[in-house]
C-alpha positions in Angstrom: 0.0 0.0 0.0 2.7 2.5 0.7 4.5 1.6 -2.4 1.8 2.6 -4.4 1.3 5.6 -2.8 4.5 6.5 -2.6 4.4 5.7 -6.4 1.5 8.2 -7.1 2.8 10.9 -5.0 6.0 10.8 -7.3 3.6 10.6 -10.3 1.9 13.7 -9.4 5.1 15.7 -8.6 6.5 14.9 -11.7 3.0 16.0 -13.6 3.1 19.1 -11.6 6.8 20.3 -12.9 5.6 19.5 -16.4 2.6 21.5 -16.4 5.2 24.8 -15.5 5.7 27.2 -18.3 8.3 26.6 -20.8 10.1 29.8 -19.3 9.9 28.3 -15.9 11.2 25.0 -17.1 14.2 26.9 -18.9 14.8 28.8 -15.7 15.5 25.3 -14.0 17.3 23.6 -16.4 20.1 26.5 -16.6 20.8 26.4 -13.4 22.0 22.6 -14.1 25.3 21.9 -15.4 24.6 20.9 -19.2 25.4 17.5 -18.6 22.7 16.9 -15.5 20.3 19.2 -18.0 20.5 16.5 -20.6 19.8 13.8 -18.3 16.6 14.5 -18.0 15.6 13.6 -21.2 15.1 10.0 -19.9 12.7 11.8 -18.2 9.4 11.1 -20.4 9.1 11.7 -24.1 7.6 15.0 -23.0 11.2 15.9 -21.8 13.4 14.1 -24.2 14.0 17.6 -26.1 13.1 20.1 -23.4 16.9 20.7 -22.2 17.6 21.1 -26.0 16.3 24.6 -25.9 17.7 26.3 -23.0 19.5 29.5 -23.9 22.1 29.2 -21.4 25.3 26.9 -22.5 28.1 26.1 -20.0 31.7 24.1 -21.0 34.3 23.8 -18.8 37.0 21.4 -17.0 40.8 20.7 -17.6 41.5 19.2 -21.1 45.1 18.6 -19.7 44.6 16.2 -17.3 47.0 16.8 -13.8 50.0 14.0 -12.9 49.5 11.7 -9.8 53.4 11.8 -9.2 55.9 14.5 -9.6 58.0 11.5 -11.4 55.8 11.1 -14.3 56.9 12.9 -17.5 54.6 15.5 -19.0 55.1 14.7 -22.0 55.1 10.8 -22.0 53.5 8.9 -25.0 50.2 7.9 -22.4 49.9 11.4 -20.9 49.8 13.0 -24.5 46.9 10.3 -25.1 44.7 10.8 -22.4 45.1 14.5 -22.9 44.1 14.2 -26.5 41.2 11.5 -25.0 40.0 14.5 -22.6 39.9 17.1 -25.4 38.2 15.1 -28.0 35.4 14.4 -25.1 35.5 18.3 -24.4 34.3 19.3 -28.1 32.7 16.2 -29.0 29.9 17.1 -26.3 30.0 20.7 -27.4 29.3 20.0 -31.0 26.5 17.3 -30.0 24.9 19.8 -27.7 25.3 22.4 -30.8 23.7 20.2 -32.8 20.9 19.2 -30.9 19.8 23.2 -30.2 16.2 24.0 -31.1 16.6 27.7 -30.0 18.6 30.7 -30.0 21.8 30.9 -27.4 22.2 33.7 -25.3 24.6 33.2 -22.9 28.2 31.1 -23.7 30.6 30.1 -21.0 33.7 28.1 -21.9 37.0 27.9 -19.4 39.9 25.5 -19.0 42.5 24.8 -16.8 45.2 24.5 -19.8 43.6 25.0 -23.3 46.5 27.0 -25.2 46.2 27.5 -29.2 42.8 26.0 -28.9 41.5 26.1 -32.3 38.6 23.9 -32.2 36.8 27.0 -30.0 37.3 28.8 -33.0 35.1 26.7 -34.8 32.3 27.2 -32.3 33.0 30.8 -31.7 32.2 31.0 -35.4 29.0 29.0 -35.5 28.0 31.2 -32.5 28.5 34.2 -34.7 26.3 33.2 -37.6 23.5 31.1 -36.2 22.9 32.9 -32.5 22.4 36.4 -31.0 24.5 35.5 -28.2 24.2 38.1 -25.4 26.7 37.3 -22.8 30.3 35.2 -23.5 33.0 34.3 -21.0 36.3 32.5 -21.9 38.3 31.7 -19.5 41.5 30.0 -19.5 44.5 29.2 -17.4 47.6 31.1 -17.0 49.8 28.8 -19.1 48.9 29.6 -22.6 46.8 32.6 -24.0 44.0 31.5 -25.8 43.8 33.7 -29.5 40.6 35.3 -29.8 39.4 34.5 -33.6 38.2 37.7 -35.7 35.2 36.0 -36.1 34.2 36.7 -32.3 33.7 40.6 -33.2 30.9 39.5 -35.5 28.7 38.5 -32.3 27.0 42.2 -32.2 24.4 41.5 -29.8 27.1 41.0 -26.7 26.0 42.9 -23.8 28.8 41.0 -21.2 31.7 39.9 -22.8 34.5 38.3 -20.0 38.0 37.4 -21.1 40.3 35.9 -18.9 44.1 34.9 -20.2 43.3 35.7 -23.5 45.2 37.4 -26.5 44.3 40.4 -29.0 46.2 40.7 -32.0 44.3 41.5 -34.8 44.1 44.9 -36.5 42.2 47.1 -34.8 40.0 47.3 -37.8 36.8 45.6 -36.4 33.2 47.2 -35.8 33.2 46.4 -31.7 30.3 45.9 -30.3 27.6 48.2 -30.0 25.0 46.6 -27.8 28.2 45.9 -25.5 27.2 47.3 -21.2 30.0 44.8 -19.5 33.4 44.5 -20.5 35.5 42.3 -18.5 39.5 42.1 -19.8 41.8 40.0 -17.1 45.5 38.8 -18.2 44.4 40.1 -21.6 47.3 41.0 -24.1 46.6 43.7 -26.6 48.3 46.7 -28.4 47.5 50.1 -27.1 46.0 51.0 -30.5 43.4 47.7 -30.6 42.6 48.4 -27.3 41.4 52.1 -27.7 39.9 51.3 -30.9 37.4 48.6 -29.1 36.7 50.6 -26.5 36.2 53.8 -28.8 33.5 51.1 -30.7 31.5 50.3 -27.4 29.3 53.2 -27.1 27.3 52.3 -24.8 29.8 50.5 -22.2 28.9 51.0 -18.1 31.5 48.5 -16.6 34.7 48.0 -17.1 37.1 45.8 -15.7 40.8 46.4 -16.8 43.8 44.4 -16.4 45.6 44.0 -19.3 49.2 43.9 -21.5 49.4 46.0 -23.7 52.1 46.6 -26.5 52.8 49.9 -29.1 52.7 53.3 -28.0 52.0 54.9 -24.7 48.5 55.3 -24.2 47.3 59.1 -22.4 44.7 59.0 -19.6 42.7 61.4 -22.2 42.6 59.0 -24.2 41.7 56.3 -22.5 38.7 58.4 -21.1 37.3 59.3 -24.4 36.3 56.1 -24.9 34.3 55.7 -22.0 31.6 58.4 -22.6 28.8 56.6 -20.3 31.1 54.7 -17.9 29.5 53.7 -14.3 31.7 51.1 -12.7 35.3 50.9 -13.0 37.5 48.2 -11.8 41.5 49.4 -13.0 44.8 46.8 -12.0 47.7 48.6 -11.2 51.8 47.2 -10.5 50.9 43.5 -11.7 49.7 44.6 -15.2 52.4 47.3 -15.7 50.3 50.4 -16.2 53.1 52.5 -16.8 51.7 52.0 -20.1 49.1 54.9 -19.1 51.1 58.0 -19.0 50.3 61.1 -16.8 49.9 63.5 -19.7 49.6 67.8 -19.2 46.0 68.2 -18.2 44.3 71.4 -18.4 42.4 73.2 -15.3 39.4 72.4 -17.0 39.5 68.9 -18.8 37.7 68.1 -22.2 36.9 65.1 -20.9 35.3 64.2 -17.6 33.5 60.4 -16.6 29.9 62.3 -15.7 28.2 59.0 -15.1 30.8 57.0 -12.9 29.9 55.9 -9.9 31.9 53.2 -8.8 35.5 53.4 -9.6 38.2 50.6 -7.8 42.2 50.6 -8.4 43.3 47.0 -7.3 46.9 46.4 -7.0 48.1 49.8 -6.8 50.1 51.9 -4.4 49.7 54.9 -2.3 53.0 55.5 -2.3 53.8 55.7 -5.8 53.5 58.9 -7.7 52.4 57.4 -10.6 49.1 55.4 -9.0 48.6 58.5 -6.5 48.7 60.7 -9.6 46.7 58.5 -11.8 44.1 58.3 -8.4 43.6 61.5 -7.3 43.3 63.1 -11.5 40.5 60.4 -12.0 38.8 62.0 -8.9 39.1 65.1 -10.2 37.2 63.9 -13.6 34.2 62.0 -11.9 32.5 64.7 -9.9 29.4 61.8 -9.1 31.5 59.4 -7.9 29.3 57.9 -4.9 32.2 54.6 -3.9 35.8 54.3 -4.1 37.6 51.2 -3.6 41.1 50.5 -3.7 43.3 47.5 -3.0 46.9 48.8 -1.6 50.4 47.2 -1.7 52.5 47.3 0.5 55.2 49.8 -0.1 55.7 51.6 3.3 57.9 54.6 1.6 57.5 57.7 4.5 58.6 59.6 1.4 54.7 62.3 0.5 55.5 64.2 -2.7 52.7 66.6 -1.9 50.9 65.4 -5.5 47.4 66.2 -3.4 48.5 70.0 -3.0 47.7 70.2 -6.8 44.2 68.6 -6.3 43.0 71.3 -3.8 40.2 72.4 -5.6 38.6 68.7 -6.5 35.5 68.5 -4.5 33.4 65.1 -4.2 30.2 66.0 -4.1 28.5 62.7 -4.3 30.7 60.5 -2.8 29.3 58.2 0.5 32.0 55.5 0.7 35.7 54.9 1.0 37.2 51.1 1.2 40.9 50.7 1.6 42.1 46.8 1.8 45.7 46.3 2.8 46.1 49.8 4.5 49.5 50.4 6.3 50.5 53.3 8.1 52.4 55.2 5.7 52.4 59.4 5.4 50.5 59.1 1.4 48.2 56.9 2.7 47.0 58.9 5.6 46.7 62.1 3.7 45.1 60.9 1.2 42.5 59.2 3.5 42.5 62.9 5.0 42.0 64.4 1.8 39.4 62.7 0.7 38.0 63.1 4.3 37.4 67.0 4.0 36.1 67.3 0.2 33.1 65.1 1.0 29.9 66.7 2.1 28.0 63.4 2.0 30.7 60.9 2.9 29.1 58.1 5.5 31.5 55.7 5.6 35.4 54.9 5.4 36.3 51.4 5.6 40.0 50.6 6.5 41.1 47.3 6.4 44.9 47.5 7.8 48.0 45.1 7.8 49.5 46.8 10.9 49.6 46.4 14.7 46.5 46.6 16.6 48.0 49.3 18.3 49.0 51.2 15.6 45.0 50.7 14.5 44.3 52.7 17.1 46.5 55.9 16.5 45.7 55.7 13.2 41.8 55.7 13.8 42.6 58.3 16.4 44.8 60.3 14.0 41.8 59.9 11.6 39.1 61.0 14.2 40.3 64.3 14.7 41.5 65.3 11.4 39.2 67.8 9.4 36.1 66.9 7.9 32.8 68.1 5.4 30.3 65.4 7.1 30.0 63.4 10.3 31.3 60.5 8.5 32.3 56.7 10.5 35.5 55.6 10.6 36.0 51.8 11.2 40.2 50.3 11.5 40.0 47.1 11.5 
């Protein structure tokens, strides 16, 4: 008796989920991994081709499988086979799945612990380009090889998100870019300086940016580099680790041409209060975002007692907008605490500064108290932790 209720209960649950709208059903299914979503086509018949239309596609997993023992060659006659095994699986199952679509693709996500010169993506990346209006694509590789981006990826014009991670840029910068584009995402991506301003400049309507990148060719100006993000809102810029001596400091006006009028969110990771060159490059970007509401930064540990006095040229910058200050990695050092000062007493609606130190809990405290009674535009909380 309980079996056969227990058998009818399972009946009705599984009659329930199928009479959910299509949508619903989608919803679901992309929240599996692709290979659990086409499982359920053992299902029923009614579900044999359901997972077949979901718009999200996912790909990922090492295609260079890892040694048990540090003895083992790398490059042994049955390593190079089961590597080859693993890779034929990888695209095999990418090219079924292709094949078996009955709707459009919106959102692509491929990444790989070791891919290198991986020209079967290539293929896809194509296919992707003529049959679907794919909205969002991430590749993502490892930090062995760089994976080539094909031309053929500039001809998906409906991106909004595109995410690259360990990927390289050497094409002409003769492509349209992408006009639909909102979210750019560029990590451990090598590019020239003039490819680099030419697909931003052809991204019109870009409002994130994430930016850590190589880049080779001339010197790229901070003017220039602002031109091409007219409508910018969130701002994520790597500093020492991605060499951005490549952005050089050049003459700026009193008045700029140029100014970021819609950024709101701006974070410098990697950088250094105690370089010129990242404190310059900090406090001019300040000066051109006069809405700014968050400011973020991730500082290295340099500990130089050396303060140029760069803010002394900023006196007239006033932040307007701005409610919040985090600083991660905070030490002690006389840049750091001016500039923390600075921004302290040109913020009429500042609520918050965040300082997340790498000192002494004692010197937490002077610093907070040191911070506590310097001068300030609002009755703003400082937390030293």
């Amino acid at each position: 008796m309980n079996a056969e209720c227990s058998s009818k209960a399972q009946l009705l649950s599984s009659n329930i989920i199928s009479t959910l709208p299509q949508t619903i059903i989608e919803n679901i299914l992309c929240l599996l991994p692709i290979k659990e979503a086409a499982r359920t086509s053992i299902l029923s018949r009614e579900w044999r081709y359901k997972w077949t239309t979901i718009p999200k596609l996912e790909f990922g997993g090492s295609i260079v499988s890892e040694r048990k023992t540090k003895e083992k060659l790398p490059y042994d006659i049955a390593s190079a086979r089961k590597n080859m095994d693993h890779r034929c699986k990888l695209f095999n199952a990418i090219h079924q799945v292709l094949l078996m679509r009955q709707g459009p693709i919106h959102e692509f996500t491929f990444y790989s612990n070791t891919c290198g010169h991986c020209f079967e993506l290539n293929q896809i990346i194509l296919h992707l380009s003529r049959n679907h209006a794919v909205k969002k694509l991430k590749l993502e590789f490892d930090d062995v090889y760089l994976y080539m981006l094909p031309l053929c990826a500039f001809s998906l014009h409906q991106l909004t998100d595109l995410d690259l991670s360990y990927v390289g840029i050497y094409h002409q910068p003769i492509f349209s870019g992408f006009g639909s584009l909102r979210c750019l995402r560029l990590y451990y991506v090598s590019i020239s300086t003039k490819a680099l301003l030419h697909l931003l400049s052809n991204c019109p309507s870009l409002k994130k940016l994430t930016l850590l990148v190589y880049v080779g060719g001339k010197d790229c100006t901070i003017i220039e580099l602002f031109e091409c993000l007219p409508v910018i809102e969130h701002l994520t810029i790597y500093g020492e680790n991605c060499h951005t001596k490549w952005l050089v400091l050049d003459s700026v006006p009193e008045e700029l041409s140029t100014s970021l009028i819609h950024l709101k969110y701006f974070c410098f990771k990697e950088m250094s209060l105690d370089d010129d060159h990242h404190l310059n490059f900090l406090a001019l970007l300040i000066k051109c975002s006069p809405n700014l509401e968050k400011i973020e930064l991730e500082s290295e540990m340099d500990g130089d007692e050396i303060y140029s006095g760069i803010l002394e040229k900023y006196s007239d910058v006033w932040l307007e907008q701005l409610k919040e200050l985090v600083i991660h990695y905070f030490i002690n050092s006389k840049s750091s605490m001016e500039f923390v000062k600075f921004i302290l007493v040109r913020s009429p609606k500042l609520k918050k500064v965040w300082i997340g130190s790498v000192v002494e809990k004692d010197e937490d405290l002077k610093m907070l108290k040191v911070l506590s009674q310097a001068p300030r535009a609002s009755p703003v909380e400082i937390v030293v932790s």
